[in-house]
C-alpha positions as CSV (number, residue, x, y, z in Angstrom):
1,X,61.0,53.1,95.5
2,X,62.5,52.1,98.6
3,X,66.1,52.3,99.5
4,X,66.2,48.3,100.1
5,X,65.2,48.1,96.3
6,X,68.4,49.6,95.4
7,X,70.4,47.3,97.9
8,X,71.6,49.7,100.0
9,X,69.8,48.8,103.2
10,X,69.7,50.7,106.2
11,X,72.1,52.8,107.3
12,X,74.2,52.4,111.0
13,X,72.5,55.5,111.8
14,X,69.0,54.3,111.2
15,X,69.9,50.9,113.1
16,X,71.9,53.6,116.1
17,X,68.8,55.4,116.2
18,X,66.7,52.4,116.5
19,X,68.6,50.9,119.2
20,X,68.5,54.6,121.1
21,X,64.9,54.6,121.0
22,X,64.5,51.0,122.2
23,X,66.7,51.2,125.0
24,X,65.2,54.3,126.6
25,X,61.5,53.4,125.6
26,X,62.2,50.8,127.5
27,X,64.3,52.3,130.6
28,X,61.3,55.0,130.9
29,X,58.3,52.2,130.9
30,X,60.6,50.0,133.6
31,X,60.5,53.2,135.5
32,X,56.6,54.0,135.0
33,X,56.1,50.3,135.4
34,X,57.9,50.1,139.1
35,X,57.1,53.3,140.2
36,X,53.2,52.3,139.3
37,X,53.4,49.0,140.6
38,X,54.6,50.5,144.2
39,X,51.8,53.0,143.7
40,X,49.1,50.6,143.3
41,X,50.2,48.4,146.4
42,X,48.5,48.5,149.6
43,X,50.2,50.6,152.2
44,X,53.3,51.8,150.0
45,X,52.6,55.2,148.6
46,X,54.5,58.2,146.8
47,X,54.8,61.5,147.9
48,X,56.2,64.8,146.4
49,X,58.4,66.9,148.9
50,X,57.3,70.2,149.3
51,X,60.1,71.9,151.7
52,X,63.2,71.6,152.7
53,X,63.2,70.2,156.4
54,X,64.7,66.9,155.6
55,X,67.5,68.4,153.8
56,X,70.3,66.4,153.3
57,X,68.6,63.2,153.1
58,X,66.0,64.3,150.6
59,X,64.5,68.0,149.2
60,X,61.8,69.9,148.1
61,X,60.4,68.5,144.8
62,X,62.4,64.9,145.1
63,X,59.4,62.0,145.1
64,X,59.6,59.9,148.1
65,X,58.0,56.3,148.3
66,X,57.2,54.7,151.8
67,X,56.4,51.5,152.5
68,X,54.0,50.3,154.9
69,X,55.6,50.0,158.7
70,X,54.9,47.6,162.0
71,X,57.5,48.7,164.3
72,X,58.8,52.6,164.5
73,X,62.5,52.8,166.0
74,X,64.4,56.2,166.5
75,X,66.1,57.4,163.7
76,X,63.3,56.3,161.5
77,X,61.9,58.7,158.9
78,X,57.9,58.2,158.7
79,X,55.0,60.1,156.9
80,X,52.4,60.4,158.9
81,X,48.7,62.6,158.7
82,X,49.3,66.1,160.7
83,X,45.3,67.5,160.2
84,X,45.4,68.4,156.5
85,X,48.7,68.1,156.1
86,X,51.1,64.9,155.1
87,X,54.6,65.4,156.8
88,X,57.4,62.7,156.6
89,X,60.5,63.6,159.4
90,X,62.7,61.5,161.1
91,X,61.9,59.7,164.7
92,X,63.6,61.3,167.7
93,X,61.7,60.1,170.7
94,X,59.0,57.2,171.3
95,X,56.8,56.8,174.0
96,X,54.1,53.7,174.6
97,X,51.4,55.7,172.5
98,X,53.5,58.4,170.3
99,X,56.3,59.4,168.4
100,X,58.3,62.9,168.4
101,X,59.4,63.6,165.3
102,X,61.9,66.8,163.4
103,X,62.6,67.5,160.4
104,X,66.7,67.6,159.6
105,X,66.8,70.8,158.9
106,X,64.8,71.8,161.4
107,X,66.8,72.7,164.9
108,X,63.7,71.4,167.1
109,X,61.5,68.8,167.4
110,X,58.0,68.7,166.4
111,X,56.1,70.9,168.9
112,X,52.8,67.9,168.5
113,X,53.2,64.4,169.4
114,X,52.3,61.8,166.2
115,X,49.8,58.8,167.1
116,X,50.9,55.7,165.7
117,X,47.7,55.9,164.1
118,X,48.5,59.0,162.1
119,X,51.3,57.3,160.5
120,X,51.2,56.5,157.1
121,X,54.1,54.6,156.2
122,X,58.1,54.6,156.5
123,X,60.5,56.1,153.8
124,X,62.1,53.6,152.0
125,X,63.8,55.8,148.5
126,X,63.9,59.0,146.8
127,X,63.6,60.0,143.5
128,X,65.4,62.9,143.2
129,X,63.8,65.9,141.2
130,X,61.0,63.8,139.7
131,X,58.4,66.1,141.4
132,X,59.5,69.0,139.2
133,X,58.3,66.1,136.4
134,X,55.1,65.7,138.1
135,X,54.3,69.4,138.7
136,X,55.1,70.3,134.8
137,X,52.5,67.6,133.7
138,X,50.1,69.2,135.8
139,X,50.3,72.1,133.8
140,X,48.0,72.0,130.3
141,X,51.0,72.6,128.4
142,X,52.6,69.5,130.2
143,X,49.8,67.4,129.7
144,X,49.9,67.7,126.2
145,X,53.9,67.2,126.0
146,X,53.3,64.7,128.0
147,X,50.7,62.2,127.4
148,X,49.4,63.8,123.8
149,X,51.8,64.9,121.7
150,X,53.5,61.1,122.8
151,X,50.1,59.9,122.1
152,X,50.0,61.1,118.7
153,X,53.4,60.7,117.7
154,X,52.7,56.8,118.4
155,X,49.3,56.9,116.4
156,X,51.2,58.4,113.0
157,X,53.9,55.9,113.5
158,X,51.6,52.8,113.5
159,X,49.7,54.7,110.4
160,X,53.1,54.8,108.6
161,X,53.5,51.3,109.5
162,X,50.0,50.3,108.0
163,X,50.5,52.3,104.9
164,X,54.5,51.1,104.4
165,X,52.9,47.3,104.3
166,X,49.3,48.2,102.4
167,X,52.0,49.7,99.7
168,X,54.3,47.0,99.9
169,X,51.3,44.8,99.0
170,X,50.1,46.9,96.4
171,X,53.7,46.7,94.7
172,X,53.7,42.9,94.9
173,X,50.5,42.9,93.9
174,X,51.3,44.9,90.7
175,X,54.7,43.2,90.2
176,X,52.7,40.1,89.4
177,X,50.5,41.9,86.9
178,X,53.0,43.0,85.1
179,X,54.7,39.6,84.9
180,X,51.4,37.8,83.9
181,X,49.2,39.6,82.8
């Protein structure tokens, strides 16, 4: 029997817990959902930070998004294609067919020029830390903390679900029996 056949109810921790669960299921999908939406648009991009040469303004394993840019000023901060490489460091000099750019953390510029055809896009925010996030679930283990174990956790509570009503109907089913028949 179930505890709302005894007229208890549920408790104000079950309806806390609820409410927990709702409100940060859905603060995490808003923040997959933006951070996928920016993803998927043309020109805007996210990067993970792999040193510190822009230190103070953003560090090694925060997530940067840029945006796509049309005009380059100084004192910009643009990602741009170096070879094989991605960089992202601020504007310090602009000439009619290149940019100078350091890092600032870095006590000199850029030794090579940057085409404004190397550039990829212009920072716009950081997320701070959230490439530690993306390196764990790189990882197997992460992966399956991750996406699986979510995965199946989600799959045994719509089973529950199914079973809680098939029951329920089976009890309503066999209250009727025993009233009639």
């Amino acid at each position: 029997m179930s505890r709302e056949s005894y007229g208890t109810g549920p408790g104000p921790f079950s309806i806390l817990t609820r409410v927990l669960t709702w409100l940060v299921s859905v603060a995490l999908g808003a923040v997959v959902a933006g951070l996928a939406l920016i993803y998927f648009q043309p020109g805007w991009d996210l990067y993970v930070v792999r040193s510190d040469s822009m230190v103070p303004t953003f560090s090694s394993h925060d997530v940067i998004i840029t945006q796509p840019v049309d005009q380059v000023r100084v004192g910009d901060i643009v990602t741009f294609h170096r070879g094989s490489q991605i960089v992202t460091h601020r504007v310090v000099e602009i000439s009619p067919e290149s940019i100078i750019t350091k890092g600032d953390a870095n006590q000199t510029a850029d030794p090579q020029p940057v085409l404004f055809t190397d550039i990829a896009g212009g920072y716009l925010f950081r997320v701070p830390y959230a490439g530690y996030v993306t390196a764990f679930i790189a990882t197997t283990r992460g992966w399956f903390l991750a996406i699986v174990l979510p995965a199946a956790i989600l799959v045994l509570l719509i089973v529950r679900e199914i079973v809680r009503e098939a029951l329920k109907e089976d009890e309503s089913s066999g209250e009727a029996h025993r009233y009639y028949g």
